[in-house]
C-alpha positions in Angstrom: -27.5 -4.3 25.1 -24.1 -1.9 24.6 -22.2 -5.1 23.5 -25.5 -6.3 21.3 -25.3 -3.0 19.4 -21.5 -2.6 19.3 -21.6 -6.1 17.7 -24.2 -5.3 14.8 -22.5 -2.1 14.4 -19.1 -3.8 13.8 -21.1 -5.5 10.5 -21.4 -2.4 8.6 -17.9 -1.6 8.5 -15.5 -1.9 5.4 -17.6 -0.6 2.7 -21.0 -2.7 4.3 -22.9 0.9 4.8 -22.0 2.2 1.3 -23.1 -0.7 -0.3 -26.4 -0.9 1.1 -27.1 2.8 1.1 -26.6 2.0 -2.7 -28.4 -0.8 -3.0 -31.6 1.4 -0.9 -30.8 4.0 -3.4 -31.6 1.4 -6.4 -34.3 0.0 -4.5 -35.9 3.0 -4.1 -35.4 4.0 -7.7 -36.9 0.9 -9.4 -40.2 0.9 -7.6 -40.1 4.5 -8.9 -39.2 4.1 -12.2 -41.7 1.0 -12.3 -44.7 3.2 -10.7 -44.1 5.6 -13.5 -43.7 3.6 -16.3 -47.4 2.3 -16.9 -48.8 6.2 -16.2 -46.7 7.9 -18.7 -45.8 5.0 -21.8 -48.5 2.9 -23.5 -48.3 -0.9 -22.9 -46.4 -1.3 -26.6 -43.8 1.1 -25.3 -43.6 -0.3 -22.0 -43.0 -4.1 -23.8 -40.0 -1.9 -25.4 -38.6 -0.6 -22.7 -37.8 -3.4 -20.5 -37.1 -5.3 -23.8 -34.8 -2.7 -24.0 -32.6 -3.8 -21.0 -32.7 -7.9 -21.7 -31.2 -7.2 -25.0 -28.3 -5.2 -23.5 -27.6 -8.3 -20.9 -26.0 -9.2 -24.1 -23.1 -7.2 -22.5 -22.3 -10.4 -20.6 -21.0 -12.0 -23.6 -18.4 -8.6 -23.5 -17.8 -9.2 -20.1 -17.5 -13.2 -19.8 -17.1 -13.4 -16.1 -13.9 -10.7 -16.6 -15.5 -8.6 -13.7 -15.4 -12.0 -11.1 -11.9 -12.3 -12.3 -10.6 -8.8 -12.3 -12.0 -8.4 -8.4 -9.8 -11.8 -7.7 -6.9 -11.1 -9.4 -6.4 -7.5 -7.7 -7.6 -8.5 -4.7 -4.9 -11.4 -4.5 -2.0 -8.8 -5.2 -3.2 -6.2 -3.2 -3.6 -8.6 0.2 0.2 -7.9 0.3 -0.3 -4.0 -0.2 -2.3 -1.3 1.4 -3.1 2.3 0.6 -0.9 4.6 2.2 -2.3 8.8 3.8 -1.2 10.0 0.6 -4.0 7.8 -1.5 -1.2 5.3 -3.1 -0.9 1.7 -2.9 2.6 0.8 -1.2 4.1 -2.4 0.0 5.7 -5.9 -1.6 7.8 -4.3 -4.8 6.9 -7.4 -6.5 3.1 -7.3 -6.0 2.6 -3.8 -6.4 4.3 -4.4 -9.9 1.9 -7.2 -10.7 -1.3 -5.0 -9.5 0.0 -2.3 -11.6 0.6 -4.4 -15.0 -3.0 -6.0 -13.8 -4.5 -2.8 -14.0 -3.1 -1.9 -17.8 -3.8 -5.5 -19.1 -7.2 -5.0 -18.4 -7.8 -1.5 -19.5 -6.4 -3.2 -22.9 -8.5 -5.6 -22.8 -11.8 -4.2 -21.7 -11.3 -1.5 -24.5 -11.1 -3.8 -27.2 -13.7 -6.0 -26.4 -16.0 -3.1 -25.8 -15.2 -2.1 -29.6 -16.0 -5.9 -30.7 -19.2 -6.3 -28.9 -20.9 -2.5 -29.3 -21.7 -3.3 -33.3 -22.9 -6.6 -32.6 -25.1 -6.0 -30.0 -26.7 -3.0 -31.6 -27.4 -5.1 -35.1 -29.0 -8.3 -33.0 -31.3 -5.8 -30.8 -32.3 -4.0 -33.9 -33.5 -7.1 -35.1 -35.1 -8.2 -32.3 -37.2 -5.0 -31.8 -38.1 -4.8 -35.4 -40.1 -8.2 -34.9 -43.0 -6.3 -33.9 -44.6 -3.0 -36.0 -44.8 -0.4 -33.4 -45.4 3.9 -33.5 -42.8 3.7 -30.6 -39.5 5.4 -32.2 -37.2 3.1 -30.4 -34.2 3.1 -33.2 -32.2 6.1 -32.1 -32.9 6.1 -28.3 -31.5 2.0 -28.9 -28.6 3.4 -30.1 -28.1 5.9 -27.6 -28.8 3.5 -24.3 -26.4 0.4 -25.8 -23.9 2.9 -26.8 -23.7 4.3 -23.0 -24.4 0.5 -21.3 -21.1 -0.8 -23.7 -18.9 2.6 -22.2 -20.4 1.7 -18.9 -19.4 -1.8 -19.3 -15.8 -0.5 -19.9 -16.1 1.9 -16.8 -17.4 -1.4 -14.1 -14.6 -3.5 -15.4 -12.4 -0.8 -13.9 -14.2 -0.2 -10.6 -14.0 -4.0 -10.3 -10.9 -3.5 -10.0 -10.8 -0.9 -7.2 -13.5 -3.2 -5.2 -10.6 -5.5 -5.2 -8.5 -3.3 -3.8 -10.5 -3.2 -0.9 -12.2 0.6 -2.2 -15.5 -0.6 -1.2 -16.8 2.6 0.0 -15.8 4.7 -2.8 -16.8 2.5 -5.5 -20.4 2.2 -3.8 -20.9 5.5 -3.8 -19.7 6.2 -7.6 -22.3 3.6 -8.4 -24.6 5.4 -6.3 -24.4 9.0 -7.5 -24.7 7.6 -10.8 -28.4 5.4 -10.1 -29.7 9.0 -8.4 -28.1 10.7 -11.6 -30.0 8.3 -13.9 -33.5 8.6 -11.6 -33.8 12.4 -11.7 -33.3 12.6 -15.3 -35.2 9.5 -15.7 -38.0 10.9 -13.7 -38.5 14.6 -15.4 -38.2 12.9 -19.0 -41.1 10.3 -18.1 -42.9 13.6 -17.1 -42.6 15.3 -20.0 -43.2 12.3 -22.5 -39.7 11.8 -23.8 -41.2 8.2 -23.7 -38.1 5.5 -24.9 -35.7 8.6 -25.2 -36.4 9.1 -21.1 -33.9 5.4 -20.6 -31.7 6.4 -23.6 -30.8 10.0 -22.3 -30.7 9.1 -18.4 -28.5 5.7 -19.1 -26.1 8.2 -20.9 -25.7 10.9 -18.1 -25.4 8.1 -15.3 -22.4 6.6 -17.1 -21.0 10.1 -17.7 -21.5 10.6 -13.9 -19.5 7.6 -13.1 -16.5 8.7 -15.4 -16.2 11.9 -13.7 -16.4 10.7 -10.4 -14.3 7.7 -11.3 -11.3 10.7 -11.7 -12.1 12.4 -8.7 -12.5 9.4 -6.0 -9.2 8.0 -7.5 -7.3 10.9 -9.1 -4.0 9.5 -7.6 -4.1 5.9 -7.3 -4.4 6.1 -11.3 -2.1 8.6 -11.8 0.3 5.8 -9.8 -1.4 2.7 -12.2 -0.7 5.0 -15.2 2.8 6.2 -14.8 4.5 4.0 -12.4 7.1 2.0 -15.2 7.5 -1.7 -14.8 10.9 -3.2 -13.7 9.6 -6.5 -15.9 6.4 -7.7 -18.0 3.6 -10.4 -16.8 1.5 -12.2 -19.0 -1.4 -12.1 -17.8 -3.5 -13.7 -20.7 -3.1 -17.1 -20.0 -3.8 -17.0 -15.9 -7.2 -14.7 -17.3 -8.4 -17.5 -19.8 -7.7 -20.1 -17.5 -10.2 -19.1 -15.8 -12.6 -17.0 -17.9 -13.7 -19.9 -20.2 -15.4 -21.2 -17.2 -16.8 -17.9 -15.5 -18.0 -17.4 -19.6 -19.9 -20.8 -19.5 -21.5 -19.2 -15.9 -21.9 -15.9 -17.2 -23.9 -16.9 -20.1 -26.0 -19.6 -18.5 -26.8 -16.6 -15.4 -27.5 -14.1 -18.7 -29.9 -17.4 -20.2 -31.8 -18.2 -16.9 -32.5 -14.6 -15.8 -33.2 -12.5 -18.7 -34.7 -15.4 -20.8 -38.4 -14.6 -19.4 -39.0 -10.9 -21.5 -38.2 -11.8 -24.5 -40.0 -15.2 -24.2 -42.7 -13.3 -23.4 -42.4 -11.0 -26.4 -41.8 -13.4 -28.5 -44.6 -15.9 -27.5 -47.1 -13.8 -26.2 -47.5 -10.1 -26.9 -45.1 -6.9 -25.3 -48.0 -6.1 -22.6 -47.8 -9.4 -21.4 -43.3 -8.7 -21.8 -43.9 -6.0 -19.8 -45.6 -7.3 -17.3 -43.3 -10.0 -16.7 -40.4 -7.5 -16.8 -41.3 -5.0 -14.4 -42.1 -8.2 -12.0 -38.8 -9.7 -12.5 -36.9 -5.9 -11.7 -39.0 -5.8 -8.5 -38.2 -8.6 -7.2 -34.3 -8.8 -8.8 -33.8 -5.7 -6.7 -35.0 -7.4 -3.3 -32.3 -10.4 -4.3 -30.0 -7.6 -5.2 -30.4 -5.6 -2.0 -29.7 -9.0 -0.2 -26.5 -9.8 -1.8 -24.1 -6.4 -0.4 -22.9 -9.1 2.7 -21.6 -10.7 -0.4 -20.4 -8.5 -2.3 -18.9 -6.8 0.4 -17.1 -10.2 1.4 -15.8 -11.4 -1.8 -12.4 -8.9 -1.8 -11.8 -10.4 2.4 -12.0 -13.4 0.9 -10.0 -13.5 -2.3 -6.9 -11.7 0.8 -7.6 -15.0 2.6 -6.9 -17.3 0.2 -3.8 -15.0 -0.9 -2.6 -15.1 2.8 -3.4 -18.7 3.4 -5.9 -18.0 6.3 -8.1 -20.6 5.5 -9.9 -20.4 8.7 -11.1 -16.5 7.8 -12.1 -17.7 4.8 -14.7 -19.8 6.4 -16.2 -17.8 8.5 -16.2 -14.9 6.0 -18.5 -17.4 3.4 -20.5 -18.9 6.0 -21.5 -15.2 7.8 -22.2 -12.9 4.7 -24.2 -16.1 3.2 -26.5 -16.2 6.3 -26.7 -12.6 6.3 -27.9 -12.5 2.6 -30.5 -15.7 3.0 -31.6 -13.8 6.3 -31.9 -10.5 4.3 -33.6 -12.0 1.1 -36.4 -13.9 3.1 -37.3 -10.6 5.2 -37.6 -8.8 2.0 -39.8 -11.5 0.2 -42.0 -11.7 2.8 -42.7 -7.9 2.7 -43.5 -8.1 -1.2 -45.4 -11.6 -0.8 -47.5 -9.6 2.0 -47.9 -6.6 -0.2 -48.9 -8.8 -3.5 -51.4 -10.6 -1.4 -53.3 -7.4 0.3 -52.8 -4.7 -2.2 -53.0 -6.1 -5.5 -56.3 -6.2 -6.1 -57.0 -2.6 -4.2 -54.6 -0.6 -6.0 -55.0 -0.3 -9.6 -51.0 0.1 -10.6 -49.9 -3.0 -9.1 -52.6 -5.0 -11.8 -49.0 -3.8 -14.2 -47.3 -6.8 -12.6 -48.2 -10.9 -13.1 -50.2 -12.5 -10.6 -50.0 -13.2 -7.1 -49.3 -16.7 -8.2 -46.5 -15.8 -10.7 -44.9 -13.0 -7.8 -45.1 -16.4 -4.7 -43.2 -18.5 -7.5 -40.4 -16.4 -8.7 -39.9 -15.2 -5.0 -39.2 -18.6 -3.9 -37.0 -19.6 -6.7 -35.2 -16.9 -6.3 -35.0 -17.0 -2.2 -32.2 -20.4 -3.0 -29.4 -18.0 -4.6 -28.2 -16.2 -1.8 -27.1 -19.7 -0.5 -25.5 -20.5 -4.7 -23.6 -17.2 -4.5 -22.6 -17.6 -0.9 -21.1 -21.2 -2.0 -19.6 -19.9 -5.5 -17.5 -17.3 -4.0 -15.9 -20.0 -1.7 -14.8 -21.7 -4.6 -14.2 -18.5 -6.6 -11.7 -17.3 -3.9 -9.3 -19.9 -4.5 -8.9 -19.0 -8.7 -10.7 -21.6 -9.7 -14.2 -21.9 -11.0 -15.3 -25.6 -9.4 -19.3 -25.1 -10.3 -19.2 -23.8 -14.0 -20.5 -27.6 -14.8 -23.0 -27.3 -12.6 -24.6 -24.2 -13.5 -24.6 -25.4 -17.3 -26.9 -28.5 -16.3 -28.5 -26.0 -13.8 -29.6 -23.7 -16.4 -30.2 -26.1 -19.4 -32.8 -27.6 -16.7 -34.6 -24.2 -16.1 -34.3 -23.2 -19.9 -36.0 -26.8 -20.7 -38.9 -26.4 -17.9 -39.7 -23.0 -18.8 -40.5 -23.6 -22.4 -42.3 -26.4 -21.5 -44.3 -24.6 -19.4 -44.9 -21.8 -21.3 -46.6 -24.2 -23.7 -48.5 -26.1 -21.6 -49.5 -23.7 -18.7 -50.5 -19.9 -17.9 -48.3 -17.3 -18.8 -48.5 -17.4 -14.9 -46.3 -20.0 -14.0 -43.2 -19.2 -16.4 -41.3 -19.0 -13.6 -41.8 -22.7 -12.3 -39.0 -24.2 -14.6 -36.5 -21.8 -12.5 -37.6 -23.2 -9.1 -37.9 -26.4 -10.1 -34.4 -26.4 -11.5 -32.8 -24.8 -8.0 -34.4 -26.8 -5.5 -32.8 -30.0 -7.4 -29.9 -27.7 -6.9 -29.2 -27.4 -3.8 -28.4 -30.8 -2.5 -25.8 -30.9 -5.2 -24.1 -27.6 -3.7 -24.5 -28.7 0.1 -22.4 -32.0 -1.2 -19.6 -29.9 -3.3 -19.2 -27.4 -0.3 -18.9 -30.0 2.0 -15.8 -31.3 -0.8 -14.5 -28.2 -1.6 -14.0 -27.7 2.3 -12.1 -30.8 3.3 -10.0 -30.4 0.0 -9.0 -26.9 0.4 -8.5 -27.8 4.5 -6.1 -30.2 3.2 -4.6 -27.8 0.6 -4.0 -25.4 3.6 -2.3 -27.5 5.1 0.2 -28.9 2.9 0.5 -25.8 1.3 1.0 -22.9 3.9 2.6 -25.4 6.5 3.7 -24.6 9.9 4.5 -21.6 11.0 7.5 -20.6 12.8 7.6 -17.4 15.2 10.6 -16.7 12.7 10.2 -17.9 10.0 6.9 -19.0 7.5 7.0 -21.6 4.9 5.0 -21.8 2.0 5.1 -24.6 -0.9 4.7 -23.7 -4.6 3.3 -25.4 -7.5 6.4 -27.4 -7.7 7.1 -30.3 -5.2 10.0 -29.8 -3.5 10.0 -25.9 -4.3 9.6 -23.9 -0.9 9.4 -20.0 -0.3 10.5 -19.4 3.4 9.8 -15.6 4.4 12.1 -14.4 7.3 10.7 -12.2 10.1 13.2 -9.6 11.3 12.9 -8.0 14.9 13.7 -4.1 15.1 14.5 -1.1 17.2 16.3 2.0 17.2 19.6 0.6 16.1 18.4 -1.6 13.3 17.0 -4.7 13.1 17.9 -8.7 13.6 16.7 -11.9 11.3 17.6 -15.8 12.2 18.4 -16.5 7.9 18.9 -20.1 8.8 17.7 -22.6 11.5 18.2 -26.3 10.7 16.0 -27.5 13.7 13.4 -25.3 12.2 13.8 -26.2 8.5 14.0 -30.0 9.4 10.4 -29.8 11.5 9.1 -27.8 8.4 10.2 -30.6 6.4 12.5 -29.4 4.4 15.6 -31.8 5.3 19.0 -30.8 3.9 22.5 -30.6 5.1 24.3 -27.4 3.6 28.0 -28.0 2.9 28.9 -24.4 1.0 27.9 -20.6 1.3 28.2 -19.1 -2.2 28.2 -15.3 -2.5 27.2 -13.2 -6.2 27.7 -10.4 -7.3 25.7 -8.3 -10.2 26.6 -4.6 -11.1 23.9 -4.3 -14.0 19.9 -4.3 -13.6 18.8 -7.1 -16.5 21.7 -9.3 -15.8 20.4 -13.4 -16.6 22.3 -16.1 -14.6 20.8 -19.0 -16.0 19.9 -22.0 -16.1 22.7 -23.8 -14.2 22.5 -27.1 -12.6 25.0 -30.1 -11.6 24.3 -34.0 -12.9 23.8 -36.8 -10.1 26.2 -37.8 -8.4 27.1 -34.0 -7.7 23.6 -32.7 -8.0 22.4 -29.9 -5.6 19.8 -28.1 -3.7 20.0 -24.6 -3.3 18.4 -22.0 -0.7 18.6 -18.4 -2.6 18.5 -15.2 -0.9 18.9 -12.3 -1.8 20.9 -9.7 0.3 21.3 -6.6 -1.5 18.9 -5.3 -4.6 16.4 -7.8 -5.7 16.0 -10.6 -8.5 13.2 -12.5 -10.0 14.5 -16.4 -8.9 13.4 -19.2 -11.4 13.6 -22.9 -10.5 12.6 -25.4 -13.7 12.0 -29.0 -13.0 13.7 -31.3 -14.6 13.1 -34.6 -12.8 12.1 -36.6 -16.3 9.2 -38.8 -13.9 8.2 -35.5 -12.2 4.7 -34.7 -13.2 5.9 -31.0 -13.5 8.7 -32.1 -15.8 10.1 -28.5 -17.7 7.5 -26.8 -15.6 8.9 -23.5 -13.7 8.1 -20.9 -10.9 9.4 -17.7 -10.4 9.5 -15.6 -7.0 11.4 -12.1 -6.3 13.8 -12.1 -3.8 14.9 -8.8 -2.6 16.6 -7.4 0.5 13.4 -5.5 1.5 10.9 -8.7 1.5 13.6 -10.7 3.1 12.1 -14.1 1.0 13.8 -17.3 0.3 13.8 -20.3 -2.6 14.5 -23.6 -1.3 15.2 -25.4 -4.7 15.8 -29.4 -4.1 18.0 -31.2 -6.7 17.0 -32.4 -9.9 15.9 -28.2 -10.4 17.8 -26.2 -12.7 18.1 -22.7 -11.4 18.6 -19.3 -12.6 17.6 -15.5 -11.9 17.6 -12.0 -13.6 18.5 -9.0 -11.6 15.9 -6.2 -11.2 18.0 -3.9 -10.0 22.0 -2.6 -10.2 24.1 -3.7 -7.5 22.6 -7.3 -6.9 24.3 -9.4 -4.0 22.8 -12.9 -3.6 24.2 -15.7 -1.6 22.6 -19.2 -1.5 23.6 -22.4 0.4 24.1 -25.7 -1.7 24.5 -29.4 -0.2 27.0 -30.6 -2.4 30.3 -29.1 -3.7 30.8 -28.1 -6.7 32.0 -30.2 -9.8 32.9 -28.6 -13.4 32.8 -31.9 -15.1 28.7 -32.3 -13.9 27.8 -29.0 -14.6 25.3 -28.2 -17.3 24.1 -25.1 -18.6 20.9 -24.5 -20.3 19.9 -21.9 -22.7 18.6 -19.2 -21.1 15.0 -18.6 -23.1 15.0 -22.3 -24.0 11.0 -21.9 -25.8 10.7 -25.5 -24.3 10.6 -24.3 -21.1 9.3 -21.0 -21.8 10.6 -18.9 -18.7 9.2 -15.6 -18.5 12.2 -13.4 -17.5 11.0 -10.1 -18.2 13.8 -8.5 -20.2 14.0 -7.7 -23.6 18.1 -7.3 -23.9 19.5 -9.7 -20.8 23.5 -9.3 -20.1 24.7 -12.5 -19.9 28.1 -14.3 -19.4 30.0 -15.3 -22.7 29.2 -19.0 -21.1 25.4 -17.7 -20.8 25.0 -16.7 -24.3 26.2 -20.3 -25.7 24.5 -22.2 -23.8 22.2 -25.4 -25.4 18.4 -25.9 -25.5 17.4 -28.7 -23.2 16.7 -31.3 -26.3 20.2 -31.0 -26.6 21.5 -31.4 -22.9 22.1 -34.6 -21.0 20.2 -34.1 -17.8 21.6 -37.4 -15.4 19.0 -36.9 -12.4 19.0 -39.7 -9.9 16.1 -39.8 -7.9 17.2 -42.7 -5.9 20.3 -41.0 -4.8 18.4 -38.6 -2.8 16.1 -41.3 -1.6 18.9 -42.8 0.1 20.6 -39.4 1.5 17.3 -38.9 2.8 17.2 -42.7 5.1 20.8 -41.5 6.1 19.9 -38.4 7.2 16.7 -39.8 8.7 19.1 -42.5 10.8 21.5 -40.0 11.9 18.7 -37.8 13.7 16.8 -41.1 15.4 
């Protein structure tokens, strides 16, 4: 029994107990707000009200799956960080630079979207609520309540951010103070009749609320993001709408299938009967929602997984939480099924929601995303959005069946469409899961390779390109690291025989070595390190039947994170320094040959490295360097091929 409860104890650690005292604290405030609604506003007002909040869903045209990416991004830079006793993030220089620039690019970018999308949205709802004549003054409290949902827009996109981070706890209970904020005012303005003004006025103190508390929980951390200066820039705009063309497509199809249904209903019925089907899709929304913190509690552990490479973690992680959610979701439906089927017809407040029929339908539809979300995040974890197509058919399929049902049938089975459409869903996600799991296996393993008790090898984008990280072993006189182990390399795969040591030395932060390489028959492969200081290392392919031709990658070597770059031939290479007082040494396999060497401009706009420096010192060789149009690049791939069978004979 001790170790039964020790073990369901251990589940509501790291942020799991501030979640779902939030998500109790929003449960308990909807049925609240819900019970009071229908006692204190007409039916018209009530139609307006919850028309009210489907309008502002709008908001996820602002957002266009930015929060989903935000949570990724900084949860991937800040797997190789952690918050230190004096409330700062610490750890790799490199990705605490990247989490910092993260944190401004989206502050820009939040901020000027928010000023895009607040006009636009408050013209289209005006239009939409003017479609019925109504006594309900509903113009200036709309104004109001989108005004403070478009500010609190701004305000998630930055708590997105600290969830990534792993500030679970502190984010939940922002988010929490906030719903109580929102229900007290909420609650005494209902009382007194404030009537559309009551959701305006309390929308508008529960974002204050947040911002406040938004300084307080993380006064330091964003005095760190806000002042810490940047040795270099990162673009961050491309690696964003990579991916948030496809989390737009599934933000916009989730905004289409679940808030379609109140304004169908206002539009092809009459508000009371919008009402009605809006205060039954909150109740239940908040059972799904309640269900959905072993999720959301999940997704930052599993976006650190993927950064780590611990596949395995990752697993377990997705296939846990989405068996705690279905597990969760079915207790509460059964609960509210019970309660519909005993109570409706005895107590006269519940007759405000649709049928028994219409509650059974939308409950079961809604008891297959727990399962969708669970699988999602899988995918999501890796950067990449693998169901976006998916959800498209998924929710042009619900949109279809609904309005066909809504013409032929009841205003009681408008939810049908949506179950319909997700049972034909889920055999398609079983079979993509079961893909997605062998492929990103197979990823793993060809990607973050075998590990050595001294060394770790991981491969980048480019084939060929390695980063080996090098453990070191301390104690009080210092500490000890094996740089170089050919038994090891050769077992990892990466087969060379070194013939040179070269040794560098930079006085000046923002000097550019670059892009240097030798033509076949003298070509090289290099493995940087860095010894002293730290540099951003940049390896650009230019094997012309390379897939990756003129692609590059970049990686920071520095004395501290003891990394580094195994560049194979055919590679031009080239770094910047980040710091004064730069010492690199790197091992080539060839000697070296001034008649073969080439140089290459360089911010060649062909390639299109990103060095980071606006005014790079650079050798008088450097600065006259050509553009690779103009270079003759001799790469002969078969001259490695057969370096590789000799060195393959000599170790049989």
């Amino acid at each position: 029994m001790k170790h039964f409860l020790k073990k369901v104890k251990s589940q509501f650690s790291g942020g799991v107990t501030h979640t779902f005292v939030n998500r109790v604290i929003h449960l308990i405030s909807g049925p609240i707000t819900l019970l009071l609604i229908p006692i204190f506003l007409s039916d018209v007002t009530q139609g307006f009200w919850f028309t009210f909040g489907s309008i502002a869903g709008l908001l996820a045209f602002a957002d266009l799956g930015l929060t989903v990416v935000v949570e990724q991004f900084s949860a991937h830079e800040y797997a190789h960080l952690k918050l230190n006793k004096s409330k700062v993030y610490e750890g790799d220089p490199e990705h605490l630079q990247r989490l910092i620039s993260l944190f401004r690019f989206v502050l820009r970018w939040t901020l000027i979207v928010a000023a895009i999308i607040f006009p636009i949205i408050t013209v289209v709802g005006g239009v939409v609520l003017n479609l019925h004549e109504s006594d309900s003054a509903w113009l200036v409290p709309w104004i109001i309540f989108i005004a403070s949902r478009t500010l609190g827009f701004v305000i998630s996109e930055i708590l997105a951010f600290f969830h990534g981070t792993g500030q679970i706890g502190k984010v939940q209970t922002i988010i929490a103070i906030s719903n109580v904020c929102m229900l007290i005012v909420k609650i005494i303005l209902l009382v007194f009749r404030f009537n559309l003004f009551s959701l305006a006025i309390a929308t508008a103190l529960g974002v204050l609320a947040q911002l406040v508390f938004l300084f307080v929980f993380f006064n330091k951390p964003l005095r760190q993001l806000f002042s810490t200066k940047l040795t270099r820039s990162y673009k961050w705009f491309k690696s964003f709408v990579a991916l948030m063309w496809k989390f737009a497509l599934s933000a916009l199809s989730g905004y289409l299938v679940f808030q379609i249904y109140t304004p169908l209903a206002f539009i092809a019925f009459d508000p009371v009967d919008a009402g009605r089907v809006g205060i039954t899709l909150t109740l239940i929304m908040a059972c799904l929602t309640f269900s959905m913190v072993w999720l959301s509690v999940a997704n930052p552990k599993m976006n650190m997984a993927v950064s780590k490479g611990d596949w395995s973690k990752l697993e377990r992680l997705a296939k846990k939480n989405t068996l705690l959610a279905i597990g969760t979701y079915l207790v509460g439906a059964g609960i509210l099924l019970g309660g519909f089927a005993i109570f409706q017809s005895r107590i006269a407040i519940l007759e405000s929601f649709m049928p028994l029929t219409a509650v059974a339908i939308l409950l079961a539809a809604l008891s297959l995303q727990p399962f969708i979300t669970g699988v999602a995040m899988f995918g999501r974890a890796h950067k990449q959005e693998p169901f976006f197509i998916v959800t498209l058919v998924t929710a042009a399929v619900s949109i279809g069946l609904t309005v066909l049902f809504v013409n032929i049938l009841p205003i009681d089975f408008i939810f049908l469409g949506l179950l319909v459409a997700g049972v034909l869903n889920v055999p398609v996600y079983v079979i993509m899961y079961k893909k997605l799991k062998l492929k990103w296996r197979q990823h793993y393993m060809e990607h973050h390779f075998k590990k050595e008790q001294n060394m770790i090898f991981t491969r980048t984008k480019l084939d060929g390109v390695v980063e080996v990280e090098l453990k070191s072993f301390g104690d009080n006189r210092g500490w000890f690291s094996e740089t170089y182990n050919k038994e090891v390399f050769d077992k990892n795969g990466v087969v060379y025989n070194f013939v040179q040591d070269n040794h560098s030395y930079s006085a000046t932060k923002g000097t550019v070595r670059a892009l240097h390489l030798q033509n076949a028959p003298f070509a090289q492969a290099k493995l940087v390190r860095c010894v002293r200081g730290a540099i951003f290392d940049v390896a650009v392919d230019l094997r012309q039947d390379s897939p990756t031709y003129k692609q590059w990658v970049g990686v920071e070597l520095s004395a501290e994170n003891k990394k580094m770059l195994m560049i194979p031939r055919g590679f031009a290479h080239g770094f910047v320094t980040l710091c004064d007082d730069t010492e690199v040494m790197y091992k080539v396999d060839n000697h070296y040959n001034k008649e073969s060497e080439v140089g290459i401009i360089f911010n060649d706009p062909d390639i299109g490295v990103e060095w980071g420096v606006e005014e790079p010192i650079l050798s008088d060789k450097d600065k006259v360097a050509k553009v690779l149009a103009e270079c003759n690049i001799a790469w002969d791939k078969s001259e490695v091929l057969a370096e590789t069978l000799e060195d393959s004979g000599k170790q049989a």
